[in-house]
C-alpha positions in Angstrom: -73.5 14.0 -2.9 -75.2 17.7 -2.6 -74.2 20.8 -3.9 -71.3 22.2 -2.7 -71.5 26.2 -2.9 -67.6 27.1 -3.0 -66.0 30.8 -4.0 -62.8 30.7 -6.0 -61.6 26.9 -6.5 -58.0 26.3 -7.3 -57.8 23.2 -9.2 -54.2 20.9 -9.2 -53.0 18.6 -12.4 -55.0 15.3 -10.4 -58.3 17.3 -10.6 -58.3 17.7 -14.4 -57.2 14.1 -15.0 -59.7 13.5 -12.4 -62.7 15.0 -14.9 -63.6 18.2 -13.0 -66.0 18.9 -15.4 -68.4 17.0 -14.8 -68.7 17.9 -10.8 -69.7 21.2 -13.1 -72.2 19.7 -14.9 -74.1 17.7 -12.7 -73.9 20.5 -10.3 -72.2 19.2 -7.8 -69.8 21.7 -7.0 -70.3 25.5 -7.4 -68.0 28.4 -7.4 -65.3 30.3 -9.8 -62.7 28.6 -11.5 -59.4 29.5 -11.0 -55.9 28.0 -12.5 -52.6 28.9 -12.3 -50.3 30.0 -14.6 -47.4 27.9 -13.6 -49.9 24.7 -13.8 -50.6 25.5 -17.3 -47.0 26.4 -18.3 -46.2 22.7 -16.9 -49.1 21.1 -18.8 -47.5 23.0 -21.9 -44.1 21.4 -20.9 -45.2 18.1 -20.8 -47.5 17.5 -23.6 -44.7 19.4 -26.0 -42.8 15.9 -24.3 -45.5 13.9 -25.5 -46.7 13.2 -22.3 -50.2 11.4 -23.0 -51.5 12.6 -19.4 -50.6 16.5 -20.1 -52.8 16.8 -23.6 -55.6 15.1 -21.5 -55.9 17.6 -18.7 -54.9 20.6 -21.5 -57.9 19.1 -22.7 -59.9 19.2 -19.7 -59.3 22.8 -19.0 -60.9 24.0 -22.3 -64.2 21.5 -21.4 -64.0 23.9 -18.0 -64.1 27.1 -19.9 -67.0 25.6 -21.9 -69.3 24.4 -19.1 -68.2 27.9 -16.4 -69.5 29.7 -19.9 -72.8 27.8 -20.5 -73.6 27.8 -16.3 -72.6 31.2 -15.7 -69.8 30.8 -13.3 -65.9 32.3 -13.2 -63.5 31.2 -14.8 -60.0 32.5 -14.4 -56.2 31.8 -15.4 -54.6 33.2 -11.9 -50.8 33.9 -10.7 -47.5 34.4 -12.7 -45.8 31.3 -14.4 -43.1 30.7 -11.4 -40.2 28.5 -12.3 -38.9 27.8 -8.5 -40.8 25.1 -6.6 -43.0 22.4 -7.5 -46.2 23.6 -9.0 -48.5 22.1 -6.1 -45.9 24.6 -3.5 -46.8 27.4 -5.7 -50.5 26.5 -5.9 -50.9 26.3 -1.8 -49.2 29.4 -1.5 -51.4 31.0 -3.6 -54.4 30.2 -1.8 -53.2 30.9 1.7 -52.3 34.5 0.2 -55.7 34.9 -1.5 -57.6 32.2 0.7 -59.0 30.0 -1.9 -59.9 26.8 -1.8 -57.7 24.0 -3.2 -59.8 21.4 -5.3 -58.0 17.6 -5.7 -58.0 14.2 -6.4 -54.8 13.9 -5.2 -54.2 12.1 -1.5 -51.0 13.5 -0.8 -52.1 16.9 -1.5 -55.3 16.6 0.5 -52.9 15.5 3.6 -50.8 18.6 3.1 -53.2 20.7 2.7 -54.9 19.3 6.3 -51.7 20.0 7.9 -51.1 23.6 6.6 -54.6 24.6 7.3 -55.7 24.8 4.0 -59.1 24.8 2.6 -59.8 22.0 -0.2 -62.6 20.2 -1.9 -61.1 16.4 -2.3 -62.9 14.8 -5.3 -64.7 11.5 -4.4 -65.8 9.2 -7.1 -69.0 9.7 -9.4 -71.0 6.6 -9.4 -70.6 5.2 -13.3 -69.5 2.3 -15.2 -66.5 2.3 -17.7 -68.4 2.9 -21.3 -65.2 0.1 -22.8 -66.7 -2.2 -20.2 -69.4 -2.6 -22.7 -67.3 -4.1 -25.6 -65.9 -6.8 -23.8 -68.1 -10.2 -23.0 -66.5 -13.7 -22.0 -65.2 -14.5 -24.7 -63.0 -10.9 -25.4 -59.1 -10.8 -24.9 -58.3 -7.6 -25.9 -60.3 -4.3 -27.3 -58.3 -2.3 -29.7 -58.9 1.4 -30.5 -57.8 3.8 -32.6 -58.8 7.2 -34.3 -60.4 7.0 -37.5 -61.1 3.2 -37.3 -64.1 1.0 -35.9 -63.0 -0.7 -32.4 -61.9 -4.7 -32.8 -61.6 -7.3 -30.8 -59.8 -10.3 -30.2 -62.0 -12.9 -29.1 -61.4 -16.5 -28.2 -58.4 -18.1 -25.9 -54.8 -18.4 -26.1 -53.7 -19.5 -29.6 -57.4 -19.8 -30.9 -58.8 -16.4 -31.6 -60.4 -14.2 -34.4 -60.1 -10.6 -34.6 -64.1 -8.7 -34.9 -65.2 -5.8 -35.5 -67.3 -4.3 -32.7 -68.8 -1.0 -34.7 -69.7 -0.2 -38.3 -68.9 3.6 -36.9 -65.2 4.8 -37.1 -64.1 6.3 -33.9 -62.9 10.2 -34.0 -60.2 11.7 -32.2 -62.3 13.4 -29.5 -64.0 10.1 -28.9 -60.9 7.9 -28.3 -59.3 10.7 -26.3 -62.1 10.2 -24.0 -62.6 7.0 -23.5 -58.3 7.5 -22.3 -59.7 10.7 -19.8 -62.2 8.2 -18.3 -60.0 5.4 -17.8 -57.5 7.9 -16.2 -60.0 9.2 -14.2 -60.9 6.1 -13.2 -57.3 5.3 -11.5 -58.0 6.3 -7.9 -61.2 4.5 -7.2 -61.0 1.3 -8.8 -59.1 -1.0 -6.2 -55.6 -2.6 -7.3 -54.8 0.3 -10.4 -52.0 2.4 -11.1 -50.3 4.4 -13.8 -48.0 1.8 -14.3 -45.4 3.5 -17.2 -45.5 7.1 -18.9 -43.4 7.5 -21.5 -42.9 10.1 -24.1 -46.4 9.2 -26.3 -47.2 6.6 -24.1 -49.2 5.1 -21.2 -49.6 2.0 -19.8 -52.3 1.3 -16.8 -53.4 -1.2 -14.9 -56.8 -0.8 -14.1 -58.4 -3.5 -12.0 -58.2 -6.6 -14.0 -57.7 -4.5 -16.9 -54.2 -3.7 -18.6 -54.4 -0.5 -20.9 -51.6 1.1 -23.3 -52.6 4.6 -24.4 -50.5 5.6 -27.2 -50.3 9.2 -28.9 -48.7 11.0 -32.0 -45.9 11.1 -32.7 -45.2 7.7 -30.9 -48.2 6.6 -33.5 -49.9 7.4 -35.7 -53.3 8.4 -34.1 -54.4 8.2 -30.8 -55.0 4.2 -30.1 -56.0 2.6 -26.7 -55.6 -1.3 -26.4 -57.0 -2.8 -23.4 -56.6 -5.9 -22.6 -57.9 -9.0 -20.2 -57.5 -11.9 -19.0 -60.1 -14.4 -20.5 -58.2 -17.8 -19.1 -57.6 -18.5 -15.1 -56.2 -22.0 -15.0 -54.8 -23.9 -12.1 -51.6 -26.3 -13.0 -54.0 -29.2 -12.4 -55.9 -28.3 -15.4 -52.7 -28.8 -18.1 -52.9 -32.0 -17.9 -49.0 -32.7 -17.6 -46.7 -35.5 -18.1 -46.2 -36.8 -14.6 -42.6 -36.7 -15.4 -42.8 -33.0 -16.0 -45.1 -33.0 -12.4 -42.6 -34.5 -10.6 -39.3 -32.2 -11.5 -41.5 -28.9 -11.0 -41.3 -30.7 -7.5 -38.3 -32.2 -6.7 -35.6 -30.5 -9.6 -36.6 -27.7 -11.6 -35.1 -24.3 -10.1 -33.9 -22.4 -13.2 -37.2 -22.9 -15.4 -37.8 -20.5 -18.6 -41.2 -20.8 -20.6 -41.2 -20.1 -24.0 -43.5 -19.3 -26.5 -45.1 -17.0 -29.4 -46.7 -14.0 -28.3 -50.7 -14.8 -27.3 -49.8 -18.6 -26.6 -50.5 -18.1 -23.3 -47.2 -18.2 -21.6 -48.3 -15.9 -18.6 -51.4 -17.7 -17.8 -48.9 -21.0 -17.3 -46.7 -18.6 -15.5 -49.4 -17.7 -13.3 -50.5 -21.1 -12.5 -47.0 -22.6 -12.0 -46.9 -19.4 -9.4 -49.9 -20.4 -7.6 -49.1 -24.0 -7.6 -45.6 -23.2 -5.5 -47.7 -21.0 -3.5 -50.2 -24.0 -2.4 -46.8 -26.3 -2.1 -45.7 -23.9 0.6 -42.9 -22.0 -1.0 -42.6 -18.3 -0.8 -43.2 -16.8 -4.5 -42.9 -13.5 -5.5 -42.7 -11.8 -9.1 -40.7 -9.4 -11.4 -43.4 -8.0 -14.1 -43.2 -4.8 -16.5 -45.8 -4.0 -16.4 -47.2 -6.1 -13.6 -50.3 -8.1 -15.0 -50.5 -11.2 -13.9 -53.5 -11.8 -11.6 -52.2 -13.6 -8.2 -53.1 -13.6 -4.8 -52.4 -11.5 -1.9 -49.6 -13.9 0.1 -47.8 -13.5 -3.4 -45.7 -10.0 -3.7 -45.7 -8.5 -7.2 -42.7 -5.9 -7.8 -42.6 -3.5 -10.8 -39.5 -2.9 -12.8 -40.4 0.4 -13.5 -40.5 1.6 -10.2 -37.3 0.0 -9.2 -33.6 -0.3 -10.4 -32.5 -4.0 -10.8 -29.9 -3.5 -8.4 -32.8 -2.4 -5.8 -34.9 -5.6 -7.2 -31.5 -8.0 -6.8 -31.0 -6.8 -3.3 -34.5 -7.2 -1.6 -35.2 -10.7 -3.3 -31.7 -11.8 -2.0 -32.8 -10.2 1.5 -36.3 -11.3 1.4 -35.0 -15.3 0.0 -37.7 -16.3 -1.7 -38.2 -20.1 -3.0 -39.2 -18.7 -6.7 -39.4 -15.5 -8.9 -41.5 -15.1 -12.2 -39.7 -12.9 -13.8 -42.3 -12.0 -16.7 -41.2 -10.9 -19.9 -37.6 -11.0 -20.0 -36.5 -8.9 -23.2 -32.8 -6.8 -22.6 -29.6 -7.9 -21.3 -30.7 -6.5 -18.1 -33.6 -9.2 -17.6 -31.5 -11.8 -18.2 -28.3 -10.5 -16.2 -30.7 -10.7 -13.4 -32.2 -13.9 -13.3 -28.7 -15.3 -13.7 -27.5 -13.4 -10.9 -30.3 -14.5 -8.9 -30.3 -18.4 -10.2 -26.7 -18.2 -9.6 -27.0 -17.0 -6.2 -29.1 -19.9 -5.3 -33.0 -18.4 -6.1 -35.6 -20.1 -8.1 -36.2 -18.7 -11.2 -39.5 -19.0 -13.4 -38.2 -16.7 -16.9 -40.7 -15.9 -19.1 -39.9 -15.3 -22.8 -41.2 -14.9 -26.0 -39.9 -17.5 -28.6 -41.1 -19.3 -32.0 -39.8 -22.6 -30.5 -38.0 -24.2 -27.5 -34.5 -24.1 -28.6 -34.7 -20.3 -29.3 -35.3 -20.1 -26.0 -31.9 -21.4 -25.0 -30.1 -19.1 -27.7 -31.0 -16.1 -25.9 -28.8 -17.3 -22.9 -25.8 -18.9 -24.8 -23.7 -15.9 -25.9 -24.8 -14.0 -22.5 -23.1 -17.2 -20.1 -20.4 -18.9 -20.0 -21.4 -23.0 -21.2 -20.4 -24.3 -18.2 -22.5 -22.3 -16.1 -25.7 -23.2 -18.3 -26.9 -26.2 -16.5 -27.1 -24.5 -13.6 -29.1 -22.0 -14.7 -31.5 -23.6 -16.8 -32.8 -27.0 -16.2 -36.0 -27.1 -17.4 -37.4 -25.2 -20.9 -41.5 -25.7 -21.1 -42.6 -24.8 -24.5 -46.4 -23.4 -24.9 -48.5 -23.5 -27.8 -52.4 -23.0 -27.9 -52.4 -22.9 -24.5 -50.8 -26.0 -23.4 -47.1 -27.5 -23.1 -46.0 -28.6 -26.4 -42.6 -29.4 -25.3 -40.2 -29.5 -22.5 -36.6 -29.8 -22.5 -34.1 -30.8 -19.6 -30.1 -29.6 -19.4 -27.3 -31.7 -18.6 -23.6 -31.1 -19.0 -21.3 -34.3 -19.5 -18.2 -34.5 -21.1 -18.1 -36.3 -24.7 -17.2 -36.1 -28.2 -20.1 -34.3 -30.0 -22.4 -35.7 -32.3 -21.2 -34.9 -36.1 -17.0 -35.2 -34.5 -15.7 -38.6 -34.7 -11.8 -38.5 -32.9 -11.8 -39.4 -29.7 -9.5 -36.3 -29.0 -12.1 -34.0 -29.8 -14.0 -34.8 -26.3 -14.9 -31.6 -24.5 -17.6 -30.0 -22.4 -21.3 -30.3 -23.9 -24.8 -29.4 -22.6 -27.3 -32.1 -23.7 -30.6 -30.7 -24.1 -32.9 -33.5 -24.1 -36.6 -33.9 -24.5 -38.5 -34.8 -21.1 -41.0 -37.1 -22.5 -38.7 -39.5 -24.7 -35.3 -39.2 -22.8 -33.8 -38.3 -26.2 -30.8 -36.0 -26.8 -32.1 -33.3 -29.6 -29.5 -30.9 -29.1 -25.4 -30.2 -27.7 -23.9 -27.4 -26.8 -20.5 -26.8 -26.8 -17.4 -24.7 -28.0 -16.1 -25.1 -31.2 -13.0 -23.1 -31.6 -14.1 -19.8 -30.4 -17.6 -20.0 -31.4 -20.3 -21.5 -28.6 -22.5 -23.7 -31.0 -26.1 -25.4 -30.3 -26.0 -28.4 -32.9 -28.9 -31.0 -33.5 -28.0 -34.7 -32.6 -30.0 -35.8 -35.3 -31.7 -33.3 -37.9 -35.4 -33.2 -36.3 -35.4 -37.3 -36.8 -36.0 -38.9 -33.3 -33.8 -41.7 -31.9 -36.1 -44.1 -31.7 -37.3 -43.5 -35.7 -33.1 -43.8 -36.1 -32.8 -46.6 -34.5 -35.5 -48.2 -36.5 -34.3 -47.3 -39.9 -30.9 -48.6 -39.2 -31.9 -52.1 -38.1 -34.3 -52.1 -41.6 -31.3 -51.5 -42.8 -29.1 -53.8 -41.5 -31.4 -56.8 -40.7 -31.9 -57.3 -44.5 -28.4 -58.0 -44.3 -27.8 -59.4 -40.9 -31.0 -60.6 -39.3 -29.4 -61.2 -35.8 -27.8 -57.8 -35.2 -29.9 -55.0 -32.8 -29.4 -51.3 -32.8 -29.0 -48.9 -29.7 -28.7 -45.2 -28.8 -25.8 -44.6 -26.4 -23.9 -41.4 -25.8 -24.7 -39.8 -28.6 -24.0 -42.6 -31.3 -25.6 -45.6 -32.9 -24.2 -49.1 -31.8 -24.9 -51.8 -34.2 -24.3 -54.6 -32.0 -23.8 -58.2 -34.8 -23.0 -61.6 -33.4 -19.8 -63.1 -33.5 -21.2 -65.8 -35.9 -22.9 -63.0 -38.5 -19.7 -60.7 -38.5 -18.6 -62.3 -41.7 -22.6 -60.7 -43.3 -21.1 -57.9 -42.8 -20.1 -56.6 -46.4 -18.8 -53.5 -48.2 -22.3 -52.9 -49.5 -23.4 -52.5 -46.1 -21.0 -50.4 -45.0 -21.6 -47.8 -47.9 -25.1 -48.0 -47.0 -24.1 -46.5 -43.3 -21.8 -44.0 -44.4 -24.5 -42.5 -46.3 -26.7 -42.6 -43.7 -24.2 -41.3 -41.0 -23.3 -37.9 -43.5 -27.1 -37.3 -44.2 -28.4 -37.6 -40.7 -25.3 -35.9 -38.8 -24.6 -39.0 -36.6 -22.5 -41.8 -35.8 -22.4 -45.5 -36.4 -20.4 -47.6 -34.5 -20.1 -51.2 -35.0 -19.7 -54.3 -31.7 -19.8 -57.7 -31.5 -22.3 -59.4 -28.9 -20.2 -60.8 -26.0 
C-alpha cells in the first residue's frame, strides 16, 4: 500500500472506529484533517448514552490531533453542528461545497459517494494479527478483561475448567480500551463478524469464531472485555448415547429442550444435534441472541436482534423448516415462540439454562395450558460436563395421581418419565387451581421400591411378587398365603406408603 498524498480529508464515524490513526502513522495516507461539527456533536450524543462505540471514536479523534501534531499536518474541526439530516448527508454535502475528499470504512458510504461523484479514500485493511489472539491456546474458553485487574482465563472444557491468570501486570484503562478499538476495527475484514448488539454500556461482537461483550461504566464498573471461544466441536456420534435416546431423535422427538447449568456445554450438544439433522436430510435453521453457534453454510442462522419475533414466526412458517435451535430461551417472548412454532407443527430444539431436568419443564408449566404440554415437549436432554446426564420423555394419560388414593379423583396428568429405565419420576396435573409437578416417588427409583417392598413382605409371605403399574405398587400374594397376611404387615406398608408418597395395593394371583 503506498503513500497516498491527499489535501483536506473528511473523515465519517466508520473511519475512527476503523483506527485512522494509524494510516497516519505509518504514513500511509497524507493530507489535512478535517471533521465536522455535526459528527462530533453526535459522538457527544451517544457516548453521553453510553454508547461503547461513541467513547471509542471520541477517543480516536484526540489520537488524530496527537499524531497531525507530532507529523506536521492539519488538523481541523470544520462546518456548523446541523440538526437536519443524517450526519453522513451533511458530511457529503460539505465536501461537494468545499471539494474535499471523503475518507471511510464504511461500504455504503463508499457506494454513495461513487454515485454522487464524490471523491473518497475507502480504508482497506492493515495487515496485523489481533494482540488477544495471543492469550488464548487450545486449551482457553474464554479471556476475561477488565481495568485495573490482570487478564484470566478459563481453560479446560465444558464442566471441567480452572480459571488462570494470564499476567502479573494489571491492565489500565487506556489499555483495555484498546484492545475494544482493535477488535472494532477489526469488524469489516475478518470474514463472518458483526456488531451483533449495542446497548447503552454495552457491546456484543461476533468476530470470526470469536464472541466478544464490551462492557463500559456505568453498565459496570470499569471497562471489561470478555471474549470467548469455542474450545469443543463434537459431532452427535461422539456422546455416546443410549440407543434409545438415538432412536427418538429419529423417529419421535419434535419438541426437544436441553437443559443445563451455564458452561455445561449445552450449545455445543445443540450444535451437534443441528448438524446431525442436517446430514439426516432435514432442513435446520436457528434462532440465537447473539448468534454463536458455529454451523455450516446449508444451515441459516437468524439473529433476534435484528428481527421482531413476529418477523422471525412468519418466515420460519414460510420457509417450513424440519427443526429450529432456538438458543437461549430466557423471556416469555422465547418461549411464546417456540410454542407457537411447535404448535404450528415445527420442530423445535429449546435451549435453556437449568440446575436440573425438571426445572426445565417448570419454565413451561404456568406459560401452557397441561394439556397442550405433551405436544410441545417430548423429550428433555439434561447436560452435565459435557455429556447427557438425563433425558426425560412426556406423556399425558388419564389417572388418579400418585399421593391421591379415590378413584374419583382421576384427572388429566403428564408423566414425565426417565428414557433409560421407563420409570415415571414425575406428574403433572391440576390440583384445584394450582398446576402442580409432583414426584412419584421422592428421588427413590421404582425398581429400588419394588425391591424394598418385597424385603418387606417376603419375610412375611415368601410367595408374594411386587410390581410397578400405573403409578402404584401391586403386591400380588397367592390365594393359599392370603391368610400370612397380618395386621403387622399392614402397618408396615402404611408407613412405607406415607413416607415414600406412593400407593400399595394388594391382589391375589389368579
Amino acid at each position: 500500500m503506498g503513500i497516498r498524498i491527499l489535501n483536506d480529508l473528511m473523515l465519517d464515524k466508520s473511519a475512527l472506529l476503523y483506527g485512522f490513526s494509524r494510516y497516519l502513522e505509518r504514513g500511509l495516507v497524507n493530507g489535512n484533517v478535517l471533521i465536522h461539527k455535526t459528527l462530533i456533536a453526535e459522538l457527544e450524543r451517544e457516548s453521553n448514552e453510553g454508547l461503547v462505540s461513541a467513547e471509542i471514536a471520541l477517543d480516536e479523534v484526540r489520537r488524530i490531533k496527537e499524531v497531525t501534531e507530532r507529523i506536521l499536518v492539519g488538523f481541523e474541526i470544520v462546518g456548523e453542528d446541523s440538526k437536519r439530516g443524517e450526519t453522513n448527508e451533511i458530511i457529503r454535502e460539505y465536501c461537494i461545497e468545499k471539494g474535499c475528499v471523503i475518507v471511510t470504512a464504511d461500504e455504503i458510504q463508499r457506494k454513495i459517494c461513487e454515485i454522487m461523484g464524490l471523491q473518497y479514500y475507502f480504508l482497506q485493511p492493515l495487515d496485523q494479527q489481533l494482540s488477544f489472539e495471543s492469550l488464548f491456546d487450545n486449551e482457553t474458553m474464554s479471556v476475561h478483561i477488565k481495568e485495573d485487574t490482570v487478564p484470566r482465563a478459563k481453560k479446560g472444557k465444558p464442566g471441567n475448567w480452572k480459571f488462570v491468570n494470564l499476567s502479573d501486570k494489571p491492565l489500565l484503562s487506556k489499555d483495555v480500551k484498546q484492545i475494544a478499538n482493535e477488535i472494532i476495527n477489526s469488524v469489516r475484514f475478518i470474514k463472518g463478524s458483526f456488531i451483533e448488539i449495542e446497548r447503552k454500556g454495552s457491546l456484543i461482537i461476533q468476530l470470526g469464531n470469536y464472541r466478544v461483550v464490551i462492557t463500559r461504566p456505568p453498565l459496570s464498573d470499569g471497562w471489561e472485555i470478555t471474549i470467548t471461544k469455542p474450545v469443543v466441536r463434537k459431532r452427535l456420534e461422539e456422546y455416546n448415547l443410549d440407543d434409545r435416546l438415538l432412536k427418538r431423535l429419529q423417529e419421535r422427538a419434535e419438541g426437544i429442550i436441553i437443559a443445563g447449568a451455564p458452561g455445561m456445554g449445552k450449545t455445543t450438544f445443540a450444535q451437534a444435534l443441528a448438524e446431525y439433522y442436517m446430514r439426516l436430510g432435514k432442513i435446520v435453521k436457528t434462532i440465537e441472541s447473539p448468534r454463536d453457534m458455529h454451523l455450516p453454510p446449508d444451515i441459516t442462522q437468524y439473529s433476534k436482534n435484528y428481527a421482531e419475533i413476529g418477523e422471525l414466526h412468519d418466515i420460519l412458517l414460510l420457509s417450513r423448516p424440519d427443526y429450529t435451535v432456538y438458543d437461549e430461551m430466557r423471556n416469555d417472548e422465547d418461549f411464546k415462540l417456540y410454542v407457537d412454532l411447535r404448535l404450528a407443527g415445527v420442530g423445535m430444539i429449546g435451549v435453556v439454562h437449568a440446575t436440573s431436568p425438571i426445572d426445565a419443564i417448570h419454565r413451561f408449566v404456568n406459560r401452557v395450558d397441561i394439556g397442550t404440554i405433551p405436544n410441545i415437549l417430548d423429550t428433555i436432554i439434561f447436560i452435565h460436563s459435557g455429556n447427557v446426564s438425563k433425558v426425560y420423555t412426556l406423556e399425558m394419560t388419564v389417572k388418579v395421581p400418585a399421593g391421591l388414593k379415590e378413584a374419583d379423583l382421576a384427572r388429566p396428568v403428564v408423566e414425565i418419565k426417565d428414557l433409560a429405565t421407563g420409570n415415571t419420576e414425575y406428574e403433572i396435573y391440576v390440583f384445584g387451581e394450582q398446576t402442580m409437578i409432583v414426584p412419584v416417588s421422592k428421588g427413590i427409583s421404582t425398581s429400588n421400591m419394588e425391591f424394598k417392598i418385597s424385603k418387606i413382605v417376603n419375610n412375611v409371605i415368601p410367595g408374594a411378587t411386587v410390581k410397578y403399574e400405573d403409578g402404584e405398587y401391586v403386591i400380588i400374594i397367592p390365594k393359599d398365603e392370603i391368610g400370612k397376611y397380618n395386621r403387622k404387615l399392614v402397618q408396615r406398608l402404611k408407613r412405607l406408603e406415607k413416607k415414600n408418597n406412593i400407593r400399595i395395593k394388594i391382589r391375589l394371583a389368579d
